[in-house]
C-alpha positions in Angstrom: -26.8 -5.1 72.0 -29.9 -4.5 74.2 -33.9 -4.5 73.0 -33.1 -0.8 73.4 -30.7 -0.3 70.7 -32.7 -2.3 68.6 -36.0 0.0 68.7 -34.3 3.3 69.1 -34.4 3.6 65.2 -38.0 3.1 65.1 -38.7 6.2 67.7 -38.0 8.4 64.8 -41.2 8.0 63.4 -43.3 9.8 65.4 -41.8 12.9 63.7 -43.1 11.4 60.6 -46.5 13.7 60.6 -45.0 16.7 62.4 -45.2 20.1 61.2 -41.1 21.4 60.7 -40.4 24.9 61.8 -38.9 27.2 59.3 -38.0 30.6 59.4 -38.6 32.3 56.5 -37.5 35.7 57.6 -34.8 35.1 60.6 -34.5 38.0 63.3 -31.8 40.4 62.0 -28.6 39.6 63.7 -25.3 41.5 62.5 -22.3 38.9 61.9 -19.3 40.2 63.6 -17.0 42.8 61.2 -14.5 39.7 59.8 -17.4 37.1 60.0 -17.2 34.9 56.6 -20.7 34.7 55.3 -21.6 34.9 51.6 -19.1 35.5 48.3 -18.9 38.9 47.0 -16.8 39.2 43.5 -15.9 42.0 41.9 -16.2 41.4 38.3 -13.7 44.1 36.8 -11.4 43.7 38.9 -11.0 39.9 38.8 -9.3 38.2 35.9 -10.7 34.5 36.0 -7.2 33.1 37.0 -9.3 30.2 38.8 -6.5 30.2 41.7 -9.7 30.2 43.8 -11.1 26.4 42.0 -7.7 25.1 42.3 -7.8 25.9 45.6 -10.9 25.0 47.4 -10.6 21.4 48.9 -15.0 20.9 48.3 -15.1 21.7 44.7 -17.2 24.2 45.6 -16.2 26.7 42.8 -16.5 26.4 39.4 -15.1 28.8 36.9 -17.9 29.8 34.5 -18.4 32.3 30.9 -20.3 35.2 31.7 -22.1 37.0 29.1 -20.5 40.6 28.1 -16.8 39.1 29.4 -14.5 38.8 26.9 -11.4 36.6 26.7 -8.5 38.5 26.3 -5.3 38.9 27.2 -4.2 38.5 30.8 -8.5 37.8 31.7 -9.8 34.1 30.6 -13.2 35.6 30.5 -14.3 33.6 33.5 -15.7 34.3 36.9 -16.3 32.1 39.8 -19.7 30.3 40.8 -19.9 28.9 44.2 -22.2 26.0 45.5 -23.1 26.6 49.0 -24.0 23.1 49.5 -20.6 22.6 49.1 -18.7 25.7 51.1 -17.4 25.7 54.1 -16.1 29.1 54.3 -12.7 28.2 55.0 -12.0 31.4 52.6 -8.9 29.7 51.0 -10.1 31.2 48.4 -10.3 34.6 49.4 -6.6 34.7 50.5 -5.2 33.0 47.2 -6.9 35.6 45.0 -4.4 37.2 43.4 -6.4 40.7 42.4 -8.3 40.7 45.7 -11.7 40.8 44.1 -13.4 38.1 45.9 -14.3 38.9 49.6 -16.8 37.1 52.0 -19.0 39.6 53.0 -20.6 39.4 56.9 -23.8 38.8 55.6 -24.8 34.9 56.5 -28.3 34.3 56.8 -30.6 34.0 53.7 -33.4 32.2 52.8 -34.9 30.9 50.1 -36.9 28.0 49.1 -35.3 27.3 46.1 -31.8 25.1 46.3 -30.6 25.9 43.1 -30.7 29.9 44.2 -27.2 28.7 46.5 -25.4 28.2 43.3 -24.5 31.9 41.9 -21.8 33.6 40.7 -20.5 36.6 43.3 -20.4 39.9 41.3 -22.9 38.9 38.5 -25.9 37.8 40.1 -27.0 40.3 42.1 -27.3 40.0 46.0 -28.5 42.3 49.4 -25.1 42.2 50.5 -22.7 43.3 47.7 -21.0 46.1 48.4 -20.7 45.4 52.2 -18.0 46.9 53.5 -17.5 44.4 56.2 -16.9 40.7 56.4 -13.5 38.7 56.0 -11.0 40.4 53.5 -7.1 39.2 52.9 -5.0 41.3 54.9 -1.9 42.9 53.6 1.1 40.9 54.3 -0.9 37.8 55.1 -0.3 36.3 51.8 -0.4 32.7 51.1 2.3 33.3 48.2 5.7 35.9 48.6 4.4 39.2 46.2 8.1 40.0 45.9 10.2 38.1 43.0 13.4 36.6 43.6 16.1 39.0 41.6 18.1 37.8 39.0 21.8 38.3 39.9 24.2 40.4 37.2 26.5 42.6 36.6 27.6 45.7 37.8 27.9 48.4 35.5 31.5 48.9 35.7 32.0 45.3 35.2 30.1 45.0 32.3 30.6 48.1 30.2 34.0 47.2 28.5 33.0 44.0 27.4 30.4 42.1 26.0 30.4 39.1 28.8 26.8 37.9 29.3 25.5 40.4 31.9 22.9 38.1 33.5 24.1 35.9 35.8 20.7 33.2 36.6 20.1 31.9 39.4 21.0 29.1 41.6 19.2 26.5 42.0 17.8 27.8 45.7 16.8 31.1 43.9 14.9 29.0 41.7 13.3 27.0 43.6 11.8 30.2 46.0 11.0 31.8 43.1 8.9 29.0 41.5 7.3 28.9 45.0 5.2 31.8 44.4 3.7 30.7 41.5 -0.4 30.0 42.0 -0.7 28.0 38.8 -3.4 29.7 37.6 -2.5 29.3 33.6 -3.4 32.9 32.4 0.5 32.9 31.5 -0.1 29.8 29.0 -3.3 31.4 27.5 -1.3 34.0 26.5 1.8 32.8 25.8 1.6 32.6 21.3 3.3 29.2 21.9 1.1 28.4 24.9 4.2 26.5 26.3 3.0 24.4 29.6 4.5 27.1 31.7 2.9 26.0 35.1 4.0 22.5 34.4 7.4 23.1 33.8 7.6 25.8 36.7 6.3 22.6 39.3 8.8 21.0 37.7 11.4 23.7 38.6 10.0 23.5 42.2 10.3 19.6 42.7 13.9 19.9 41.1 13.2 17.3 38.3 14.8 18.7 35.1 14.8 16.4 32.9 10.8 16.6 33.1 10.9 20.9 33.1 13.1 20.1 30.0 10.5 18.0 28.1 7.8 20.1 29.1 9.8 22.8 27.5 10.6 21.2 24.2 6.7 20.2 23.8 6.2 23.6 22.3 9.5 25.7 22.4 12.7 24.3 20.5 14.6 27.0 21.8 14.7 27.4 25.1 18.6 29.2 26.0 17.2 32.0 23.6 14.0 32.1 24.8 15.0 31.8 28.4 17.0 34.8 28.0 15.3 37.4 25.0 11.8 37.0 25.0 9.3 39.3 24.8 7.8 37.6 28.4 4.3 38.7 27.3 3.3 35.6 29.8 4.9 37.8 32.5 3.1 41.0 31.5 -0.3 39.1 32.7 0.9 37.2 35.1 -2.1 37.3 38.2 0.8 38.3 40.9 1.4 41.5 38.9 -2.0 42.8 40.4 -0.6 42.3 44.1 3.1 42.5 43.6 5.8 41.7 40.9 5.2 38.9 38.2 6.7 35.4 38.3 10.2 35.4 36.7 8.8 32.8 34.0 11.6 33.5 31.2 14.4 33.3 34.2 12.6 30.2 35.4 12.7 28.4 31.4 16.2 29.6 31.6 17.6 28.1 34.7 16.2 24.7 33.4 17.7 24.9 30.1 21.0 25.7 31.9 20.7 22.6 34.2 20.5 19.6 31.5 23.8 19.2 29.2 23.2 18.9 25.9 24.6 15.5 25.0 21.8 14.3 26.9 18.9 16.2 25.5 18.4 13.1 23.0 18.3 10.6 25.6 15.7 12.9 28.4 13.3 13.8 25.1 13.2 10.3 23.5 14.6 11.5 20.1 17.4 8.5 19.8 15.8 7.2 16.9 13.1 9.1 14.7 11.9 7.2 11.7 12.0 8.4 8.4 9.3 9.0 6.0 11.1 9.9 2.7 9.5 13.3 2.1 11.4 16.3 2.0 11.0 20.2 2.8 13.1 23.1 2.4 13.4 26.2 4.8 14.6 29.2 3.7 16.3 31.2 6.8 17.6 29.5 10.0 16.4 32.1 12.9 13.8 31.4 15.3 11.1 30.2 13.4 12.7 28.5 10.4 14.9 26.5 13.4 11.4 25.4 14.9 9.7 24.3 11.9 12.7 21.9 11.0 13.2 20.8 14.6 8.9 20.1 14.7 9.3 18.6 10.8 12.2 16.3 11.9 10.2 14.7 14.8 7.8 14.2 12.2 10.1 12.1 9.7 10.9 14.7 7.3 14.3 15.8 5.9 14.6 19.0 6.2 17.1 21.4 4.6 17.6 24.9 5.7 19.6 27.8 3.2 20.6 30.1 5.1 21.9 33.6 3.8 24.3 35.1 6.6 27.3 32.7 7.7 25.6 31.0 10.9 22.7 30.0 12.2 20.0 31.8 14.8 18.8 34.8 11.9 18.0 38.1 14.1 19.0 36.3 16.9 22.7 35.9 16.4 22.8 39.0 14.0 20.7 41.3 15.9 21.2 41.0 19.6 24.2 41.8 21.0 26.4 38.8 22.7 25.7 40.4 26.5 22.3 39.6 26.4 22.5 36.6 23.9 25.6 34.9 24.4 26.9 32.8 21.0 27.5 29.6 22.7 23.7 29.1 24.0 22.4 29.9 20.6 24.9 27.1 19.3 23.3 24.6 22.4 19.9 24.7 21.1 20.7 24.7 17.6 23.2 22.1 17.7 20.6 19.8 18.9 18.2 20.7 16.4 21.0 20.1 13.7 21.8 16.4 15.5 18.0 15.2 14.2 19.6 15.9 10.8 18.8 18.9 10.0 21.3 20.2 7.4 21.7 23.7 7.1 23.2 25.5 3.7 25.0 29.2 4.6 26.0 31.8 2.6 23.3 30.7 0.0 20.4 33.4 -0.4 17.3 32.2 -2.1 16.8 34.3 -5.4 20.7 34.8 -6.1 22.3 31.1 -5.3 19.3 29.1 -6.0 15.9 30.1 -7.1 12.4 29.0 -5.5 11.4 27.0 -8.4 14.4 24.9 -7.9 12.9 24.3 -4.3 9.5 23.7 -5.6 10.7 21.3 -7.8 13.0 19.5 -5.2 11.2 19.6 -2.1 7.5 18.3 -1.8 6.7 21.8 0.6 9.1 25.4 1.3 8.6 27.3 4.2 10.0 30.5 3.8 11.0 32.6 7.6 13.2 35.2 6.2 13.0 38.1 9.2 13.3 41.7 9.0 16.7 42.1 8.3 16.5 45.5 6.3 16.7 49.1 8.0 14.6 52.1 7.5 15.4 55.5 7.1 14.6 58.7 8.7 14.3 60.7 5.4 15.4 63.6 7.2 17.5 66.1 5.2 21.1 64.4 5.1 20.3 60.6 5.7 22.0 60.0 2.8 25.0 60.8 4.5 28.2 57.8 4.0 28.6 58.3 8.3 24.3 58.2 8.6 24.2 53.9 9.1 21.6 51.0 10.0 21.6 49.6 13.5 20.8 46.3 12.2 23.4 46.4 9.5 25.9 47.4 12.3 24.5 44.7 14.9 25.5 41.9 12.0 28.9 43.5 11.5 29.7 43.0 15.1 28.3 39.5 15.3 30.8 38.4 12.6 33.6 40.4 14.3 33.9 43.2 11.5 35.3 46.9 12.7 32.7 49.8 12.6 32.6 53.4 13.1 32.9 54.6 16.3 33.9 58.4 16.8 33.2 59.9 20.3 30.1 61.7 19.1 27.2 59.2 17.9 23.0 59.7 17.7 21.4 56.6 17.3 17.7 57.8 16.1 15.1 55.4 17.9 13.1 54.3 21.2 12.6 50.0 20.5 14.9 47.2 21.4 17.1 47.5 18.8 17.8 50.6 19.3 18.8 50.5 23.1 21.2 47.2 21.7 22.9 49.2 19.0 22.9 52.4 21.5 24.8 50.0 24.1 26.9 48.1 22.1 28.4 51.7 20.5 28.5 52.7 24.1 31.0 49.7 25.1 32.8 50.2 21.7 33.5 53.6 23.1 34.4 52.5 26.8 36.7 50.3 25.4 38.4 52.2 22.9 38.2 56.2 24.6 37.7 55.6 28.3 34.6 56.9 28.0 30.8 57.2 26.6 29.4 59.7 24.4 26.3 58.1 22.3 23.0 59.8 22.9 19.7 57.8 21.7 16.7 60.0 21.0 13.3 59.0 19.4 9.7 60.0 19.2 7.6 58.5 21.7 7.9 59.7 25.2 9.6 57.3 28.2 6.9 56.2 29.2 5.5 54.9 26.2 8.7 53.8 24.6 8.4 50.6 22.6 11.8 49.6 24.7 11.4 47.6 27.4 11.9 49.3 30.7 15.2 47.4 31.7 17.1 48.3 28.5 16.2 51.9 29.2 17.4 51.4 32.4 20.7 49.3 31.4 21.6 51.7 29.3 21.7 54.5 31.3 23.4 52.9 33.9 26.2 52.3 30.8 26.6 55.9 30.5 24.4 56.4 27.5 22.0 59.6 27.4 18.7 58.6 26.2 17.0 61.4 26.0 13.1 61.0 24.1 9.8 62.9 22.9 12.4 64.6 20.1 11.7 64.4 16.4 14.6 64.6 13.8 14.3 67.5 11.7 17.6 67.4 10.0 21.5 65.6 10.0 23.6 68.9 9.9 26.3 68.8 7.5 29.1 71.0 7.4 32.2 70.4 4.2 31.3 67.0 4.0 31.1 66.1 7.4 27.9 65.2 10.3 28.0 68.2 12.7 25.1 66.4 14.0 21.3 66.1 14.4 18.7 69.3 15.0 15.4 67.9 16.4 12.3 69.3 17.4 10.4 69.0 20.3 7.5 65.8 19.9 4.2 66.7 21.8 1.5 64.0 19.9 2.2 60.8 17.7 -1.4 60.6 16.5 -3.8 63.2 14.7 -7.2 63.2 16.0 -8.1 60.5 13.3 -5.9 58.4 15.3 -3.2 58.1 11.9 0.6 57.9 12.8 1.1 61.6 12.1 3.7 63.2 14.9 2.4 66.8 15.9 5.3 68.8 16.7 6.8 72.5 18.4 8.0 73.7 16.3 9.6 76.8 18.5 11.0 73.9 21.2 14.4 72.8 19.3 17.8 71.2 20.2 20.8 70.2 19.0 22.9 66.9 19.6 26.3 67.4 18.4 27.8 63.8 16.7 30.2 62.3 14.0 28.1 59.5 13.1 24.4 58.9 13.1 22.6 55.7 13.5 19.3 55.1 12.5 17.2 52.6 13.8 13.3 53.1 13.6 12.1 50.1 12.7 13.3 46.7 10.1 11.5 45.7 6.6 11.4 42.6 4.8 13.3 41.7 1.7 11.0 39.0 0.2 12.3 40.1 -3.9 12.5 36.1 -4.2 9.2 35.8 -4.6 8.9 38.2 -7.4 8.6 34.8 -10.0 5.4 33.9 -8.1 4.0 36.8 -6.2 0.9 37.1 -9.1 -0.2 34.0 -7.1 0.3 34.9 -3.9 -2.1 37.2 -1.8 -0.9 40.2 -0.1 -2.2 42.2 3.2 -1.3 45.1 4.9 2.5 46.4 4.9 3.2 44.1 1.6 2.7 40.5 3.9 2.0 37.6 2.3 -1.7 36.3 3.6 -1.8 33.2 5.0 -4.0 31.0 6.7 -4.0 29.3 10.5 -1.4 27.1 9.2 0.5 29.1 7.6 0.1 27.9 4.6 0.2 30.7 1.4 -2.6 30.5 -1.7 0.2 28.3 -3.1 -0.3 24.8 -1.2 2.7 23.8 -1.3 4.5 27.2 -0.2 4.3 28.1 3.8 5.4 31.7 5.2 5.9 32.8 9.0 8.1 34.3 11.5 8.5 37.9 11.3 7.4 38.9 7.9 4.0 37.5 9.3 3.8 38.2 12.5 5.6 39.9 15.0 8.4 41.1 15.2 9.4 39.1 18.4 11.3 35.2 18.8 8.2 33.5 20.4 5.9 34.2 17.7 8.0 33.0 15.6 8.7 30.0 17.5 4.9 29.3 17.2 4.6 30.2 13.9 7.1 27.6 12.8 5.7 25.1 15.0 2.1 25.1 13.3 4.1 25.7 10.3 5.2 22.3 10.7 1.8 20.6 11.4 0.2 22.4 8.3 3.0 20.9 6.3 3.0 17.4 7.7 -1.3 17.8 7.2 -1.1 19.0 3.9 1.7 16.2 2.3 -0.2 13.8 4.0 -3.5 14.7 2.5 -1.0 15.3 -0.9 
């Protein structure tokens, strides 16, 4: 090293005492049109996803509350704050944006003598340069992410309206794989998710082809993943971010395919269940669907032995009795309910609480009851004639099927009703018919108007392509009789569900009327609750609206010892009653501990 090198560090002082330049107000040069200068956010548009802080390699964003932006569902309530000390304006975060509401503007010179003033948020703080129209914008079809799902395979029409094979094929596992691809990992699916299952976690998992982690991810907050994976409601899809660019992540095809994978003689092995150790208390479950099945799989971990009573003669509740074996076959309710059953979870059928065995018998031999009954009773019409011997239930007909009883099935049927149920009824009668005439002649009508028809959009669909007419925005007026028998039913033209009070109160032509000729009428507007077995103790129970029983976060009743949820709580739909059972379970194991 030379005497040079040695004092060249020293030079540096004669700067010591010198005046810096700075340019407070720099000349005024444009930036070119796609130049990436400062952040520009807008607000409405974005959904606090926080793609763009899972993104950017400088930790340069943060994802912040903003006062007046509310959580809700399918919007976390937060928006982005960048540090410019910490940008490099590689705009990563611009293309990843899933609503493209964050732009870089061309603007790139600003001064200020106040560091803190380059942290903001885009959007909220207010800056020159919002609203530029020019500066560096994600181009269409330069996405970092494909905006187009990966179909699910099933089958044709003509292949599946004779029988009631499961119509849904799932994918393999190279469909899988591409379609967990897209997914950004943002987590607005979990938020709003009611079980707030780990969905991003178990979709990476999907993508790095380790099942046997996607299947304990699953099982962390969702017991029932075949069902789930194949009839839920998919709210989590609804608000997924790649809706706002292009179609949503297939997240309930995604929780399928991993269920489907991992046999279930190894479940116990992959989830560490082999042994569970016993704490000698015990709780009773009255009804074995969806959220009785995930309180006792949640209270067996726990210790507990759990007993189930069970009114119908198998397990699964609305599941098995009210969805039709082509979109829920038999054999995947049995794989996730089998495995609950193998923690030793006994299960008592054909025993309904209130006729076989009373809930004081349960209070006295159980330390805590949770009671998940459903909505297994139908409502009526009213009309003029439902009283009719040929005017049935869907849901009373759905159970028939399940357990392989004949129904009624002329060539003629009306199935009154725009949900779920009644597109399953409505195509069930319509593969009855195929199968026994050669042909399809049930016609479902209902209030609402298509497009706001509580059914979802593919049963519509499905069932058309089956041959049945659904034809809505009619209101029954009356089930024509004629000697005896249904000629069928006279409706009238819907034009307003609503008064101007907003009060369920249908406002109808009167002068616009039809006809819909049928032998048998189905009604199918909606499912009650039969809860007549808590007629011994209901002076000391709390009611709400609709005649529910009022409970609190855990679902615990104002009796401690008697818990209440599923679909006489909340709902009706199988994840909230998943999640219902599984704090269910936690409020029990709280309160016998405290007990």
């Amino acid at each position: 090293m030379s005497i040079k090198d040695v004092l060249m560090p020293f030079t540096a002082w004669k700067n010591l005492f010198v005046e810096p330049v700075t340019i407070k107000k720099p000349e005024e040069v444009q930036g070119a049109p796609r130049y990436r200068g400062f952040h520009f956010n807008d607000v409405d548009v974005c959904i606090g996803c926080g793609s763009c802080e899972e993104i950017c390699q400088n930790n340069a964003i943060d994802m912040v509350t903003v006062d007046g932006i509310e959580t809700k569902d399918g919007d976390s309530g937060l928006r982005p704050l960048v540090d410019y000390g910490r940008c490099c304006w590689c705009a990563l975060c611009v293309d990843v944006c899933t609503t493209n509401s964050l732009v870089l503007t061309n603007t790139f010179k600003w001064a200020t003598t106040n560091p803190d003033d380059y942290r903001f948020i885009p959007g909220v703080d207010k800056k020159d340069w919002d609203g530029d129209k020019l500066g560096y914008r994600k181009q269409d079809g330069y996405d970092l992410y494909d905006i187009n799902r990966v179909e699910m395979g099933e089958l044709h029409p003509g292949d599946r309206d004779k029988s009631f094979v499961e119509m849904i094929t799932g994918y393999s596992k190279e469909q899988a794989q591409k379609e967990a691809d897209r997914c950004v990992e943002c987590g607005i699916c979990t938020a709003t998710c009611p079980a707030h299952m780990g969905i991003p976690a178990y979709i990476k998992a999907v993508r790095e082809d380790d099942m046997e982690e996607g299947l304990r991810i699953l099982y962390e907050t969702n017991p029932l993943p075949e069902i789930c994976g194949r009839i839920c409601t998919h709210k989590c899809e609804t608000v997924c971010s790649l809706n706002h660019k292009g179609d949503a992540l297939s997240i309930r095809w995604l929780k399928r395919y991993i269920a489907d994978q991992v046999p279930s003689d190894k479940y116990k092995e992959i989830l560490g269940t082999d042994k569970i150790q016993e704490n000698g208390k015990k709780v009773a479950i009255i009804g074995a669907g969806p959220a009785g099945l995930s309180a006792a799989h949640y209270l067996a971990l726990l210790g507990y032995s759990v007993k189930i009573f069970e009114s119908r003669k198998g397990p699964g509740g609305m599941v098995r009795y009210g969805i039709p074996e082509y979109r829920m076959p038999y054999d995947q309710i049995d794989k996730d309910i089998d495995y609950i059953l193998s923690l030793g979870v006994e299960v008592q059928y054909d025993t309904r609480v209130g006729e076989d065995i009373y809930l004081e018998t349960l209070e006295k031999d159980y330390d805590a009851v949770f009671s998940a009954t459903g909505l297994h009773l139908g409502r009526s019409t009213g009309v003029t004639g439902a009283d009719h011997e040929r005017v049935y239930q869907s849901i009373e007909l759905l159970r028939k099927v399940t357990d392989g009883e004949e129904i009624d099935v002329p060539e003629n049927v009306v199935v009154i009703g725009g949900g779920n149920v009644a597109m399953d009824i409505t195509r069930t009668i319509a593969r009855l018919q195929n199968i026994k005439y050669g042909k399809v002649g049930v016609i479902a009508t209902c209030l609402e108007a298509e497009d706001v028809m509580p059914a979802d959009d593919e049963e519509v669909i499905e069932a058309r392509e089956e041959k049945a007419i659904i034809d809505p925005g009619w209101a029954p007026e009356e089930i024509e009789i004629e000697n005896g028998q249904i000629k069928g039913l006279r409706v009238k033209k819907c034009l307003a569900l609503f008064d101007d009070e907003g009060r369920f109160n249908p406002q109808c032509d009167v002068e616009n009327k039809k006809f819909f000729p049928a032998d048998v009428i189905i009604e199918s507007i909606g499912q009650g609750m039969d809860i007549i077995y808590t007629d011994k103790i209901k002076d000391r129970l709390e009611f709400g609206p609709r005649g529910r029983i009022l409970v609190n976060k855990n679902f615990q009743s104002k009796l401690p010892w008697f818990f209440v949820g599923g679909d006489i709580i909340e709902g009706p739909d199988v994840i909230h009653g998943i999640a219902n059972g599984h704090k269910a379970a936690i409020g029990i194991d709280n309160f016998l501990k405290d007990k």
